[in-house]
C-alpha positions in Angstrom: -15.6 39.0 57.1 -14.8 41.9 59.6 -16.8 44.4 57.4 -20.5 45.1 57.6 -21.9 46.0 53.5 -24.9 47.7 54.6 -25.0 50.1 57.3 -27.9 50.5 59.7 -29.1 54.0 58.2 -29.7 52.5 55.0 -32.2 49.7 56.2 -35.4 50.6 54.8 -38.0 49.9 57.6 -36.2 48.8 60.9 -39.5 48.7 63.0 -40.6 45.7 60.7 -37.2 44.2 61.5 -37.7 44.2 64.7 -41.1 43.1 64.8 -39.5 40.0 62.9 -36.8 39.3 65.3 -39.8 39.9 68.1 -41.8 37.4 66.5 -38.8 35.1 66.1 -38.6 34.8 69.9 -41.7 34.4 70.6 -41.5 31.2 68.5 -39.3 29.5 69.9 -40.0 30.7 73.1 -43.6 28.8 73.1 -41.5 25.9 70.7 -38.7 25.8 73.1 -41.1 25.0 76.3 -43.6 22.4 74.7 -41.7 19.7 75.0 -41.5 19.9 78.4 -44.8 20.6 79.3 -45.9 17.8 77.3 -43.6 14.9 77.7 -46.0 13.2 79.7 -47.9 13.0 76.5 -45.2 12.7 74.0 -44.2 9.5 76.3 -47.6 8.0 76.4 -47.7 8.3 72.3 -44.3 6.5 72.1 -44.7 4.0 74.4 -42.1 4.5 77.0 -41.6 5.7 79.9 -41.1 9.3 81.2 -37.4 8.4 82.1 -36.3 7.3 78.6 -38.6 9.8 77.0 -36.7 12.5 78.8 -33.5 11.5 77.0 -34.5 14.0 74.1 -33.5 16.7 75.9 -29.6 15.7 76.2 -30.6 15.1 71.8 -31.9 18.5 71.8 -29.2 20.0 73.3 -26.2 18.2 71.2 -28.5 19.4 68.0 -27.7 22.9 69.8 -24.3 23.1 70.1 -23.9 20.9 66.6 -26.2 24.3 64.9 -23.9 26.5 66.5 -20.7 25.3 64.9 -21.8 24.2 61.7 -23.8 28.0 61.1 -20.5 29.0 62.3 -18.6 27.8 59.3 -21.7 28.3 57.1 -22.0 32.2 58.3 -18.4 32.3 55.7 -20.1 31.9 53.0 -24.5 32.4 54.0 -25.9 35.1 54.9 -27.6 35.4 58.5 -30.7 36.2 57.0 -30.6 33.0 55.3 -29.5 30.7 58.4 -31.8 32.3 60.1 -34.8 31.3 57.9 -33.4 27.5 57.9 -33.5 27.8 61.8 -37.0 28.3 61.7 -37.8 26.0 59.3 -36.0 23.7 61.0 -37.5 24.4 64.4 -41.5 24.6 62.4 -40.7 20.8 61.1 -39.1 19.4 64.4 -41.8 20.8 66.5 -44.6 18.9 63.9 -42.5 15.8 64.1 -42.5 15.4 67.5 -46.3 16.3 68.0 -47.3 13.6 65.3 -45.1 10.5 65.6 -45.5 7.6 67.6 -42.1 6.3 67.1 -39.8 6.6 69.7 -37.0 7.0 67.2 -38.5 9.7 65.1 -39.3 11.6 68.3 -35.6 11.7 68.7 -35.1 12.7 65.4 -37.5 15.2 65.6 -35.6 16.6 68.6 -32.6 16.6 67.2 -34.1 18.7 64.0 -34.7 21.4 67.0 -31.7 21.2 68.1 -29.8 22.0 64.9 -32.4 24.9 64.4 -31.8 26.5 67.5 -28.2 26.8 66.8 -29.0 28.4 63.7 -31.0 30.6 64.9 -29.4 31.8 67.9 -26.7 32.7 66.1 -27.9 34.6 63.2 -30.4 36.1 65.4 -27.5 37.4 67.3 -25.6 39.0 64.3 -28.5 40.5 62.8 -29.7 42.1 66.1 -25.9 43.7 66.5 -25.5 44.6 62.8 -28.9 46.2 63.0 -29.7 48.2 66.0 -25.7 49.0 67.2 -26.5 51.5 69.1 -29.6 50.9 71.3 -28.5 47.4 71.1 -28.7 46.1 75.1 -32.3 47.7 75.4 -33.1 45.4 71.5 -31.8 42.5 73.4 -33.8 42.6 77.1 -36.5 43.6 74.7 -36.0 40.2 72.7 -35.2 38.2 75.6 -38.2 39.4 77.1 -40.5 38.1 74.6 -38.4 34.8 75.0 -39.9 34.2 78.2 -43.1 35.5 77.1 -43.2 32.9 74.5 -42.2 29.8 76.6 -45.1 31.3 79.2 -47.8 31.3 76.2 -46.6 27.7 75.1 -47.7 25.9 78.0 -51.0 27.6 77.8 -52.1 26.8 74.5 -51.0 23.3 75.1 -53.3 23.3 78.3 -56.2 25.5 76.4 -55.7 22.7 73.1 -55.8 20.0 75.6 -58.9 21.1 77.3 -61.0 22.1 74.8 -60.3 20.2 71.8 -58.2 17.1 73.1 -55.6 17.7 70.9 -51.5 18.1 72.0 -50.9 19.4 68.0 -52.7 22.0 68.1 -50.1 24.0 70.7 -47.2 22.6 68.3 -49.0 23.6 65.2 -49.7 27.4 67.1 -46.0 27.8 67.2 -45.0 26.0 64.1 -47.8 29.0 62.3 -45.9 31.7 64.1 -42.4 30.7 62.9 -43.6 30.3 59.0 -45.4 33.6 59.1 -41.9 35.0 60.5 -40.3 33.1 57.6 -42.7 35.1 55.1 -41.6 38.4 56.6 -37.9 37.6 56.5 -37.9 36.8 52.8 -39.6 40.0 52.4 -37.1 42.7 54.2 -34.0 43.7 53.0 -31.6 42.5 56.1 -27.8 44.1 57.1 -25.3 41.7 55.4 -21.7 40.5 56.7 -18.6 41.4 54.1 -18.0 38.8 51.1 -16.0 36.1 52.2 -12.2 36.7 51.0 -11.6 35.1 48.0 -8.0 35.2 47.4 -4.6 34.3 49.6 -3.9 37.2 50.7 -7.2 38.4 51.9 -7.8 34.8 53.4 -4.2 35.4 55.4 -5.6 39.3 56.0 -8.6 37.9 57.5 -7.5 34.7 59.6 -4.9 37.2 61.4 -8.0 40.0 62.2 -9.5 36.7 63.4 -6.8 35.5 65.7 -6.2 39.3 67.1 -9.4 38.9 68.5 -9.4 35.4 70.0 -5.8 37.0 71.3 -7.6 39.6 73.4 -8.3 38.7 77.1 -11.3 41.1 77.2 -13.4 39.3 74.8 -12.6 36.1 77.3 -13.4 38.2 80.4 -17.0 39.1 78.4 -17.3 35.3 78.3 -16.7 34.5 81.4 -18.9 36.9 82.8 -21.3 35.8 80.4 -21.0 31.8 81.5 -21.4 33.4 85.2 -25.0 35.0 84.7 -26.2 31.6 82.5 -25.3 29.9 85.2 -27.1 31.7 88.1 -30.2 32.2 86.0 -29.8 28.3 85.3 -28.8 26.4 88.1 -31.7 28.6 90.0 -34.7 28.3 87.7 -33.6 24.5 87.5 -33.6 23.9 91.5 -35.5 26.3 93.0 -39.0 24.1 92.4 -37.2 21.1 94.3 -35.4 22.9 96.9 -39.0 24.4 98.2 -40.7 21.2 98.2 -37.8 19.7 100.3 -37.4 22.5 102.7 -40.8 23.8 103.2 -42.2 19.9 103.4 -44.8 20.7 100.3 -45.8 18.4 97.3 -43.7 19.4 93.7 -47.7 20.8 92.9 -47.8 23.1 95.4 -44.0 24.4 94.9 -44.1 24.4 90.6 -45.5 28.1 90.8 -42.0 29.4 92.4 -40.8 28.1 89.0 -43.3 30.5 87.3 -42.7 33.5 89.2 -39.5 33.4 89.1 -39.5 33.0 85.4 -41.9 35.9 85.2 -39.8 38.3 86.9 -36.8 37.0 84.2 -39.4 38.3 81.6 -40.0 41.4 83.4 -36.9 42.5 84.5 -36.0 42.1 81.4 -38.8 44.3 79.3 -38.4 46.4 82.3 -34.5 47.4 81.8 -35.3 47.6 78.3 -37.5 50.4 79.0 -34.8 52.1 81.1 -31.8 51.9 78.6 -34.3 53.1 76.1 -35.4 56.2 78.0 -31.7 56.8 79.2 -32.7 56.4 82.8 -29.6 54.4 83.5 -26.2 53.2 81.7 -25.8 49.7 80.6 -22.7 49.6 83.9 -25.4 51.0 86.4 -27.8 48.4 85.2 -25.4 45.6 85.4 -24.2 46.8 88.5 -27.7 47.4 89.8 -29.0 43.5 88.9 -25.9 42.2 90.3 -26.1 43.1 93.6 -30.0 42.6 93.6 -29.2 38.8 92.5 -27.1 38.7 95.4 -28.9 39.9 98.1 -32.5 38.1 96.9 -30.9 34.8 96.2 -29.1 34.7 99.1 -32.7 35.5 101.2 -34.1 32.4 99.4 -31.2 30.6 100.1 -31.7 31.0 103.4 -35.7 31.3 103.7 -36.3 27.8 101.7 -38.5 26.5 104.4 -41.0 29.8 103.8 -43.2 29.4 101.5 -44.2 33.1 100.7 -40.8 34.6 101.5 -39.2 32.1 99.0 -42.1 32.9 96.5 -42.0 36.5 96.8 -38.0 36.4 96.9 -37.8 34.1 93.8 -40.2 36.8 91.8 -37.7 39.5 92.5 -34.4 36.9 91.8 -35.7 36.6 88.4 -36.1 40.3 87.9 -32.5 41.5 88.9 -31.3 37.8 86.8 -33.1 39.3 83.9 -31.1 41.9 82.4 -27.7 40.3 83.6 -27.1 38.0 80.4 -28.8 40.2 77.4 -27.2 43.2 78.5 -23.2 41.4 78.8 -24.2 39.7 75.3 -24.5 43.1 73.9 -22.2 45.2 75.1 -19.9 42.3 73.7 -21.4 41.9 70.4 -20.8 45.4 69.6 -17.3 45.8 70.9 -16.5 42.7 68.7 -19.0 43.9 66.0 -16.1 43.6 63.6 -15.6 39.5 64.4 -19.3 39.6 65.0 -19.7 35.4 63.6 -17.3 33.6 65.8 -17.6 36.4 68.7 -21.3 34.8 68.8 -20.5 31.4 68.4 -18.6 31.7 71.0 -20.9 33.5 73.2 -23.9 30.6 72.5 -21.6 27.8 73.0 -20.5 29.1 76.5 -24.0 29.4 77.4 -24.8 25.8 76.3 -22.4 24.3 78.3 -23.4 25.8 81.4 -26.5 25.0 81.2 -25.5 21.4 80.5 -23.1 21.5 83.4 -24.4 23.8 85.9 -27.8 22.2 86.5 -26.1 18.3 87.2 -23.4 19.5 89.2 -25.5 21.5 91.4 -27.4 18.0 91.8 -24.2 16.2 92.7 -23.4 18.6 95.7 -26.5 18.3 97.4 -25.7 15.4 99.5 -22.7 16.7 100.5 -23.9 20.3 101.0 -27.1 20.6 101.3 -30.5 21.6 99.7 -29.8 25.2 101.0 -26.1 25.8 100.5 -26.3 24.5 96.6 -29.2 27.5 96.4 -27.1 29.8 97.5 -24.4 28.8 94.6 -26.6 31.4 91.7 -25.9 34.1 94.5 -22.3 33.2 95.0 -22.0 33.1 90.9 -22.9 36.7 91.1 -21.1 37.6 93.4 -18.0 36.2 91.9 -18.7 38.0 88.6 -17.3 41.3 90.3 -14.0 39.8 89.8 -14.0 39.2 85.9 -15.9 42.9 85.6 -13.1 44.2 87.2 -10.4 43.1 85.2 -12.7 44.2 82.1 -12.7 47.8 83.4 -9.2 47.6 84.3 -8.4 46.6 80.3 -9.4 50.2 79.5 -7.5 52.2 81.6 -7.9 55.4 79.3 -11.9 55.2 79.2 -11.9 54.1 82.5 -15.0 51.9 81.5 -14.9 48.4 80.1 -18.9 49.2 78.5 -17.4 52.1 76.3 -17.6 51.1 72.5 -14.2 52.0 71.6 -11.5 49.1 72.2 -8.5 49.8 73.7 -5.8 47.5 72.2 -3.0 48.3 75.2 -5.8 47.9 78.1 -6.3 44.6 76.7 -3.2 43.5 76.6 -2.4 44.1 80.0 -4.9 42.0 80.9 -4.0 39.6 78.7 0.0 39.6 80.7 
């Protein structure tokens, strides 16, 4: 399981690989954000109201997090090009479901079908990406997550374009549903890098349960997470609350506040193709990036936190939040993919699952604190994640006291275990 069978140079056409995994996020990007730009419709055709309708998402993300650990144990014995494909299928049929019915139940069901294919694909999407493109993999990923956010911006405009013009809420649903079965086609097609055969008997069973347990053993990997569960949770808790938190403040109706929403989630896209671009041209390191967006999420959310009431300030400030968020959570996924490119299955699990919860968690309990804190101190919470994450990247440099940097490829065994004391 620790062992990759085919090695990066002998993939035969890489840039249609990654036109597939391109094409993969954009599809559920634009699947991903329908629902929520059209649950006043999806409410009206199943007869209830916005507040139960809006129940699918906790269905959705349970679905999540149940994909996750069931392709987790599948991964033993599929291969992620195959998990992948059932991901998008899953997603495609969900999507239609939803956009059909008028049954409150099979809405829920529907949801729940996306659910389980996000996990699926998140997951396998992860371990191709790492076995694949190793070394330029944190510029692959901004890339990717990049055309994420492009997606879920191009969703809620062909819902508004389909709505306008023909009258019709399936024909967004069916837009994306076309893109993830033409993806399908072109992942059948390509010849994809494979995981090791699963061991077959005892002894490479034991071999492979201890490599397994070595890693779970080895506090960097947990420091990776934690920095990881940091960054989901700034990027989260701020693109959830920063629409409300304006309108409150500033004394404006949620119409005139929802663009801060989209700004700031169009600098997430940008500053995300953007440090693509500069990893790819080798115009920074993958530390001075980090490093870079950190203290740029700091200092801009902690201007909005403290200019809610101004309009522009908090628009303009929101615009460049997203930008320095952007590369914070693609780049800390890769750099721990391929250190752990050997445990690559569970390492990713783990990864996705950490960034479920918090965005479960993060969102409510900011919620819960306003009364006590305030609309403006719970905004500057995403800052104060941030700037806590300097702890937890120092203890990751400090595991690799020969290299001196915790980014380097190489794993040092003794750094870690220092840490792990």
């Amino acid at each position: 399981m620790s062992l990759i069978d085919q090695t990066v140079s002998s993939l035969p056409n890489r840039r249609l690989l990654l036109m597939t995994l391109d094409l993969t996020y954009i599809a559920i990007g634009m699947l991903g954000a329908l629902p929520g730009a059209s649950l006043i419709r999806l409410a009206s055709n199943t007869h209830v109201s916005l507040e139960v309708a809006g129940s699918m998402f906790t269905i959705s993300a349970f679905g999540s997090m149940l994909g996750i650990v069931l392709s987790g144990f599948l991964m033993r014995y599929i291969q992620p090009k195959y998990l992948l494909t059932l991901g998008l299928f899953l997603l495609g049929s969900g999507s239609t479901t939803i956009a059909l019915t008028s049954s409150f139940p099979v809405l829920l069901l529907g949801q729940m079908v996306i659910g389980l294919g996000f996990g699926f694909i998140d997951l396998s999407l992860n371990t191709i990406a790492t076995l694949a493109f190793q070394e330029t993999l944190s510029s692959e990923l901004n890339t990717l997550h990049g055309l994420f956010g492009l997606g879920s911006l191009l969703g809620p405009l062909v819902l508004a374009f389909g709505l306008h013009f023909f009258k019709s809420l399936e024909l967004s649903y069916f837009a994306g549903a076309g893109v993830a079965a033409i993806t399908i086609l072109l992942l059948l097609g390509q010849q994809l890098p494979e995981l090791a055969r699963q061991a077959t008997n005892v002894q490479q069973k034991r071999a492979a349960n201890s490599e397994l347990q070595k890693v779970l053993r080895q506090g960097l990997l947990w420091l990776m997470v934690l920095q990881l569960s940091i960054f989901s949770a700034a990027e989260i808790g701020f693109g959830n609350w920063i629409v409300t938190a304006v309108s409150q403040s500033a004394a404006i109706s949620l119409a005139q506040a929802a663009p801060v929403a989209t700004v700031f989630f169009l600098g997430l896209t940008a500053g995300r193709l953007f440090g693509a671009q500069l990893l790819r041209r080798g115009w920074m390191s993958e530390a001075s990036l980090l490093f870079a967006a950190l203290c740029g999420g700091v200092f801009c959310g902690t201007i909005v936190a403290m200019f809610l009431g101004q309009v522009l300030v908090s628009y303009v400030a929101s615009a460049l939040v997203g930008c320095f968020y952007g590369p914070l959570e693609p780049s800390i996924m890769a750099i721990t993919s391929r250190r752990f490119v050997h445990a690559i299955g569970p390492v990713s699990s783990i990864l996705i699952i950490s960034t479920n919860a918090t965005s479960m968690i993060v969102p409510a309990a900011m919620g819960l604190l306003i009364p006590a804190l305030g609309i403006n101190w719970v905004m500057a919470i995403p800052a104060l994640c941030c700037a806590f994450a300097v702890l937890p990247m120092a203890l990751a440099d400090r595991a690799q006291p020969h290299e001196g940097t915790w980014y380097n490829e190489e794993y040092d065994e003794k750094g870690d275990q220092e840490v792990t004391k």
